[in-house]
C-alpha positions as CSV (number, residue, x, y, z in Angstrom):
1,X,54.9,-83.8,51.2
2,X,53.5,-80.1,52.0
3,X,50.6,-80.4,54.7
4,X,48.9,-77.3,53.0
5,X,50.2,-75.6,49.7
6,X,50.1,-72.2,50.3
7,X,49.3,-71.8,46.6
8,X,45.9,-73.4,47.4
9,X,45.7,-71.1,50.3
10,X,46.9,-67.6,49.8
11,X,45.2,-66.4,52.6
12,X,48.5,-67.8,53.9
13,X,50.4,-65.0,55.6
14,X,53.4,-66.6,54.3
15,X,52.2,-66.5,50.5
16,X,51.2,-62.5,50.8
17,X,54.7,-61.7,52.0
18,X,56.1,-63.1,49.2
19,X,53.9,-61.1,46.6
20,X,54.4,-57.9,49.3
21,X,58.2,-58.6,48.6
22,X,57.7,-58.7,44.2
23,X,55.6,-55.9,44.3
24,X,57.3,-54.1,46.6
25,X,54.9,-53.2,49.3
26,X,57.3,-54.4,51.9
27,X,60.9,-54.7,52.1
28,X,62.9,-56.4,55.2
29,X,60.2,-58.6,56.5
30,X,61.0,-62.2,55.8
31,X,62.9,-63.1,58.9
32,X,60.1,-65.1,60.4
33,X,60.7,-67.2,57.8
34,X,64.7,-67.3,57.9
35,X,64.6,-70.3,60.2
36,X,63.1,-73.5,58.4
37,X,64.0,-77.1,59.0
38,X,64.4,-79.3,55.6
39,X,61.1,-81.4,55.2
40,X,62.8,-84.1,53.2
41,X,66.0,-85.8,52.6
42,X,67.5,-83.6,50.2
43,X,65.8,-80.3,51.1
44,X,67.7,-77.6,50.1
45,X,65.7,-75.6,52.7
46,X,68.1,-75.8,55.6
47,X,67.9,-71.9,57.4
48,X,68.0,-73.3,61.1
49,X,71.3,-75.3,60.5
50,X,72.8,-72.4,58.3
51,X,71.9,-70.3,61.7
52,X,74.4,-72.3,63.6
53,X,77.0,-72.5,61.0
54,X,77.1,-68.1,60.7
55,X,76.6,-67.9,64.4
56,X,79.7,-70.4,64.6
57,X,81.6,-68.3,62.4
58,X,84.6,-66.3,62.8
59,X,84.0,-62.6,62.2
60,X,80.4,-63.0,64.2
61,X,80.8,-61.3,67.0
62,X,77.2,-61.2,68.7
63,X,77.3,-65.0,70.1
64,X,81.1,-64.1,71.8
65,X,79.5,-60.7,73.2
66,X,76.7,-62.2,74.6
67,X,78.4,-65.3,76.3
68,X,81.2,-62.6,77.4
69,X,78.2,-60.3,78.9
70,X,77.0,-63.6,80.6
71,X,80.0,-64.9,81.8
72,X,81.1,-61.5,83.8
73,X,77.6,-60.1,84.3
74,X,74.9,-63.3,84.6
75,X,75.3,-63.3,88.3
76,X,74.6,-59.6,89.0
77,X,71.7,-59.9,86.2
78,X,70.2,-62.7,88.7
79,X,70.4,-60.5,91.7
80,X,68.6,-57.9,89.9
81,X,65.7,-60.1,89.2
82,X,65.3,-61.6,92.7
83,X,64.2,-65.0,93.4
84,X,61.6,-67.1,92.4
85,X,61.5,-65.8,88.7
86,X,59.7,-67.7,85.7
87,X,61.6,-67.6,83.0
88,X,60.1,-67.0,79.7
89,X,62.7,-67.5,76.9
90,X,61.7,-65.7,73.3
91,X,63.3,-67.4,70.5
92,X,65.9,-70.0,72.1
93,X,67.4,-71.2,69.4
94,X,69.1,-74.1,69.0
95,X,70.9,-76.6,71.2
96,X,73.6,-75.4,71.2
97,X,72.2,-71.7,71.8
98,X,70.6,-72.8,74.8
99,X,73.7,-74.2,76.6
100,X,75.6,-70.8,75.3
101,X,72.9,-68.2,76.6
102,X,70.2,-70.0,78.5
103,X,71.6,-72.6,80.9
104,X,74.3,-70.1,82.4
105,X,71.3,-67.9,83.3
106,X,68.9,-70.3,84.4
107,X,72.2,-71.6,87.1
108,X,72.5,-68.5,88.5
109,X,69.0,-67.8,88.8
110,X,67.5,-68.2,92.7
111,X,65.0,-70.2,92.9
112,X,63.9,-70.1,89.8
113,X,60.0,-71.2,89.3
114,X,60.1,-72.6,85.8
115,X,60.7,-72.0,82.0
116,X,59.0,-71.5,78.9
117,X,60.3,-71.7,75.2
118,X,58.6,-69.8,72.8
119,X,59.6,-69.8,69.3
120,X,58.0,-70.6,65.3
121,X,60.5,-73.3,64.9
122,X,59.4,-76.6,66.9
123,X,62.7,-78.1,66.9
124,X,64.3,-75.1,68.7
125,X,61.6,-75.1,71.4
126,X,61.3,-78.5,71.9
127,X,65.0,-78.6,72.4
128,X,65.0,-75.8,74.3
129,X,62.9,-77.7,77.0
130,X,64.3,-80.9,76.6
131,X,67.8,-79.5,77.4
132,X,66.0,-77.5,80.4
133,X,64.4,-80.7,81.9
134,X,68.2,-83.0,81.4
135,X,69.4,-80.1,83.8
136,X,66.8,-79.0,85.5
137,X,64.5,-82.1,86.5
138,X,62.9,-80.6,89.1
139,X,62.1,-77.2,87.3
140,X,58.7,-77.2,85.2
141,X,59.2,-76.4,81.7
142,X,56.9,-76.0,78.6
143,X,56.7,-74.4,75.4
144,X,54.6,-72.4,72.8
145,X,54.9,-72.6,68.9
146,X,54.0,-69.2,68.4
147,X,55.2,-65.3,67.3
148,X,56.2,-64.0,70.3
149,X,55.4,-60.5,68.7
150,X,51.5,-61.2,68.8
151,X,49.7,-59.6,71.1
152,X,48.0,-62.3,72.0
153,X,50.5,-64.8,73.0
154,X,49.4,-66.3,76.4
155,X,52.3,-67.8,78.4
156,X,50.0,-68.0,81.3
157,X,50.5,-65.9,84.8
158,X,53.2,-65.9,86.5
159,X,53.9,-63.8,90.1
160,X,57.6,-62.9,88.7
161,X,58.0,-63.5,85.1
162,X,61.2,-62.6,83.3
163,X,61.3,-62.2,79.4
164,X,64.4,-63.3,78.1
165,X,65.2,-62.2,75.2
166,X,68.7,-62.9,73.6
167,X,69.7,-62.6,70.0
168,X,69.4,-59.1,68.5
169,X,65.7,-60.2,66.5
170,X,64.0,-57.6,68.3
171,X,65.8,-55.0,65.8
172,X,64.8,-56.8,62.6
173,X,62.3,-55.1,61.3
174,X,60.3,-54.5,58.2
175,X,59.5,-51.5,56.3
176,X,56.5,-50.6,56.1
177,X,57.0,-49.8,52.5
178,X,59.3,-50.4,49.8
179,X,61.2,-49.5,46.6
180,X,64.8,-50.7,45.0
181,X,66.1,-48.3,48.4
182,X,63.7,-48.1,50.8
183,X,66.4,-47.8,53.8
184,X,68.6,-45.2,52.5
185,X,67.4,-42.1,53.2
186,X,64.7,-43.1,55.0
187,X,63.3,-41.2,58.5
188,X,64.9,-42.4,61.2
189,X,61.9,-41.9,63.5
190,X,59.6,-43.9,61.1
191,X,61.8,-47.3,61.4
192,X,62.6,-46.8,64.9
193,X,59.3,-46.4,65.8
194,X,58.6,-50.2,64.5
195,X,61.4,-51.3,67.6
196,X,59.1,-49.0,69.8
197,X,56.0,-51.1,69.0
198,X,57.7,-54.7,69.6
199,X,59.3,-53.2,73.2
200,X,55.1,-51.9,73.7
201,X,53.7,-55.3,72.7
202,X,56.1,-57.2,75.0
203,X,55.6,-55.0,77.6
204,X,51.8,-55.6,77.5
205,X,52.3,-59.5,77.8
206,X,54.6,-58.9,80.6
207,X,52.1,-56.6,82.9
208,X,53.6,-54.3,85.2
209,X,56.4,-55.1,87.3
210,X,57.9,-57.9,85.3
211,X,61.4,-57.8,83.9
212,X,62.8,-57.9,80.5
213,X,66.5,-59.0,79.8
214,X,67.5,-58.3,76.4
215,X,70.6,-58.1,74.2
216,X,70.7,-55.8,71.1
217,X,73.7,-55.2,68.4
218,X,75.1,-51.6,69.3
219,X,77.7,-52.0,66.9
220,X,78.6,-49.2,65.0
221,X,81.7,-50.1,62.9
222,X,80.3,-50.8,59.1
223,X,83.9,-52.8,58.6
224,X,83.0,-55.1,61.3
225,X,79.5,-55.5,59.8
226,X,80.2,-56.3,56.6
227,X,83.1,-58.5,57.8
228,X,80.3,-61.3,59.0
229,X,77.3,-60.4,56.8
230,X,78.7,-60.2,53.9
231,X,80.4,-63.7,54.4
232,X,79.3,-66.7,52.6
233,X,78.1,-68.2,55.9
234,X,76.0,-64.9,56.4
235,X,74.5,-64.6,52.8
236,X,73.7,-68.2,52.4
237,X,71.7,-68.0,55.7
238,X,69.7,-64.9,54.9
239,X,69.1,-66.4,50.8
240,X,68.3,-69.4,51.6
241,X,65.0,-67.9,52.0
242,X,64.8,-68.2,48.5
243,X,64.5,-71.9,48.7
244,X,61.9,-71.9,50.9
245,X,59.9,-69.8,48.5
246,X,60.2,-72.1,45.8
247,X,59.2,-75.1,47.5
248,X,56.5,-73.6,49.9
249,X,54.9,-72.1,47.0
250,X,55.7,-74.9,45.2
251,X,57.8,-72.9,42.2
252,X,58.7,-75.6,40.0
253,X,60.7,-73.6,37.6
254,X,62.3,-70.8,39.8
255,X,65.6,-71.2,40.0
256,X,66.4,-69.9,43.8
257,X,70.0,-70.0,43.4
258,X,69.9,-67.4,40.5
259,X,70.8,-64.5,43.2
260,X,73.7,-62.3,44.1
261,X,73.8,-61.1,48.1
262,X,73.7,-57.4,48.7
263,X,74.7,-55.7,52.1
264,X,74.2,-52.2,52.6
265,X,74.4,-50.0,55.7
266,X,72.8,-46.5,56.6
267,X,73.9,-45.1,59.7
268,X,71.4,-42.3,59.6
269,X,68.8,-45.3,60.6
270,X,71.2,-47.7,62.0
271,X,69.9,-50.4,59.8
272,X,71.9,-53.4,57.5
273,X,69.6,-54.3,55.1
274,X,70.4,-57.4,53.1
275,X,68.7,-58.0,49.7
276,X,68.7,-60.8,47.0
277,X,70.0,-59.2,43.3
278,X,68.3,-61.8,40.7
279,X,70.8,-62.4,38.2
280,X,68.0,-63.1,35.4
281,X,64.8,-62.5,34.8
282,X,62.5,-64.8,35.8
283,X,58.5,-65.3,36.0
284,X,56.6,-66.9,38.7
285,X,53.0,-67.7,39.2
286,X,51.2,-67.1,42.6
287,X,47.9,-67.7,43.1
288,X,46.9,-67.7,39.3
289,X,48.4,-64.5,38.5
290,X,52.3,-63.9,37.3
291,X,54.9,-61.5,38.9
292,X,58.4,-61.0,36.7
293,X,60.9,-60.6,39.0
294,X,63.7,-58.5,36.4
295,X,67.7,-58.9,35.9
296,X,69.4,-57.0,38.5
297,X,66.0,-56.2,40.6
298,X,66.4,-56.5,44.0
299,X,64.4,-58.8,46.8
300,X,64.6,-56.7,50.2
301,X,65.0,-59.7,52.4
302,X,65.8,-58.7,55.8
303,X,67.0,-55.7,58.1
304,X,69.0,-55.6,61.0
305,X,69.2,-52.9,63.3
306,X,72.2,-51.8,65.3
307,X,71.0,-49.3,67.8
308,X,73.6,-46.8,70.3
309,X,72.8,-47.7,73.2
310,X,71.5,-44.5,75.1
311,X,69.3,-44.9,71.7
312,X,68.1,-47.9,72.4
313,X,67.4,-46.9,76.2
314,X,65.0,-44.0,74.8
315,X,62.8,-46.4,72.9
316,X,62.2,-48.9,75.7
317,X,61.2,-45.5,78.0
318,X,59.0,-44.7,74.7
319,X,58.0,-48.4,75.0
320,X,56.8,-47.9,79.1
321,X,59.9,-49.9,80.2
322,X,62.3,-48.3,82.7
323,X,66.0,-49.4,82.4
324,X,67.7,-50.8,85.4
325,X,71.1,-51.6,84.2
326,X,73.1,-52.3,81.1
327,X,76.2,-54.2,80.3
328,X,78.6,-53.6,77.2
329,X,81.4,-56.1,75.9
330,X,85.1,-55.0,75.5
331,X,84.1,-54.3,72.0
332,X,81.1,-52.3,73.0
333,X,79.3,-54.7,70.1
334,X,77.2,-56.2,72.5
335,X,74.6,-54.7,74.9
336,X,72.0,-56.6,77.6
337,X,70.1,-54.7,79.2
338,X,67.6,-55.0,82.1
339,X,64.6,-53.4,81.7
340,X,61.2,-53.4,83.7
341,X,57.7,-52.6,82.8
């Protein structure tokens, strides 16, 4: 049973961004809500276990670049940021992300202070901090249930507090605006600009002096893209969305499974854009009012960006960071980089 229907509610953010996505005002911008938990037995809504089956799967290669990166480099990342660091981890995933890309830091770490999840999904968080405290006894740790991309997200002040930021999120953005091809061909400068702005607003929760350690995709092979995005266990992640839509708006009659995956690359903007192609057309009602969502249309679900390197570097500078050091995989897939405000 919902707590709130958001079709009593559309002043729910979540409700808007659905109509933004019919009507096309916004493509690319769902990706907050990617990672649900099922609220029932049966729930078909499931984005935070299909997570951890495409990060598990063969052909993804960000998970085995950034354990590689950690494995040869966490040591020398530590020494970088000194002792008695907090660390504040943005989106730690699940379980089994924390042991991958969270504990190895948080042992090589001197003296660390304490921890702090912070992520939308409560089950991640809370076993984020339950697997920091079985480790960790002595080392105070807390979460927040919040978008770490607010402004106003208060982790409280800390003397050396370190951002940690693993995962590649920070480069799935939104367009601002939308159309059946609103990546290809679009200006470079315009999308980039939205990375700019999430680098700005974490550099203003950080203050000056405090660190950021943070792993983007630098891939730049389209064969090794497609290769895990276009895989079952990447498309069923991204569309399960679709689910989520019809029970959160309480749909009774859409049929979410009546969608095709579509995976297209631009490497004038670096960005993959996934979308959902509706097989039929269909008719839903929002808020009173009906939107006809035609054969063949396609939903704009998500964007992920896969920055160069020296690229990426320029927009933290744009940002107000300063990089300190970067590490690259053997594949050169897989960047971290230490930055500091």
């Amino acid at each position: 049973m919902l707590n709130q229907s958001p079709q009593k509610n559309f002043n729910s953010s979540f409700a808007q961004d659905i109509v933004s996505l019919l009507v096309g005002s916004k493509g690319g911008h769902l990706d907050p809500y990617l990672y649900s938990d099922p609220m029932y037995t049966g729930d078909p809504v499931k984005g935070a276990i299909l997570l951890a089956e495409f990060k598990n799967s063969p052909n993804y290669y960000l998970y085995k670049g950034e354990t590689y990166l950690l494995t040869k480099f966490g040591q020398r990342i530590a020494n970088v940021l000194g002792k008695q660091v907090t660390l504040i981890d943005y989106g730690p995933g699940p379980s089994e992300s924390f042991m991958r890309k969270t504990l190895p830091l948080l042992q090589t770490l001197i003296d660390p202070q304490g921890y702090i999840a912070i992520d939308l999904c409560m089950s991640y968080a809370e076993s984020a901090v339950e697997n920091c405290r079985k480790h960790f006894p002595n080392l105070p740790a807390n979460y927040l249930i919040k978008d770490f991309y607010a402004r106003e997200v208060d982790y409280g002040k800390y003397d050396n507090p370190v951002i940690y930021f693993l995962g590649n999120s920070i480069s799935n953005l939104h367009h601002k605006s939308s159309g059946e091809d609103s990546t290809l061909g679009a200006n470079a400068m315009e999308q980039n600009a939205l990375t700019i702005e999430r680098l700005g607003i974490i550099n203003q929760q950080l203050g000056k002096g405090g660190f950021l350690v943070i792993s983007q995709d630098a891939n730049q092979n389209e064969a090794s893209m497609m290769k895990a995005y276009a895989s079952k266990n990447g498309t069923d992640f991204v569309l399960n969305v679709l689910h989520r839509i019809k029970r959160d708006l309480e749909l009774i009659d859409f049929e979410a499974n009546a969608f095709d995956p579509l995976i297209q690359w631009d490497d004038n903007t670096y960005c993959l854009s996934i979308y959902a192609v509706s097989q039929k057309r269909q008719t839903i009602r929002i808020a009173e009012k009906d939107y006809v969502i035609e054969a063949n249309q396609k939903l704009h679900i998500s964007n992920s960006h896969k920055y160069p390197v020296s690229f990426f570097q320029q927009m933290a500078k744009a940002a107000g960071f300063t990089p300190i050091e970067f590490f690259l995989d053997q594949q050169d897939n897989m960047a971290i980089h230490v930055l500091i405000s």
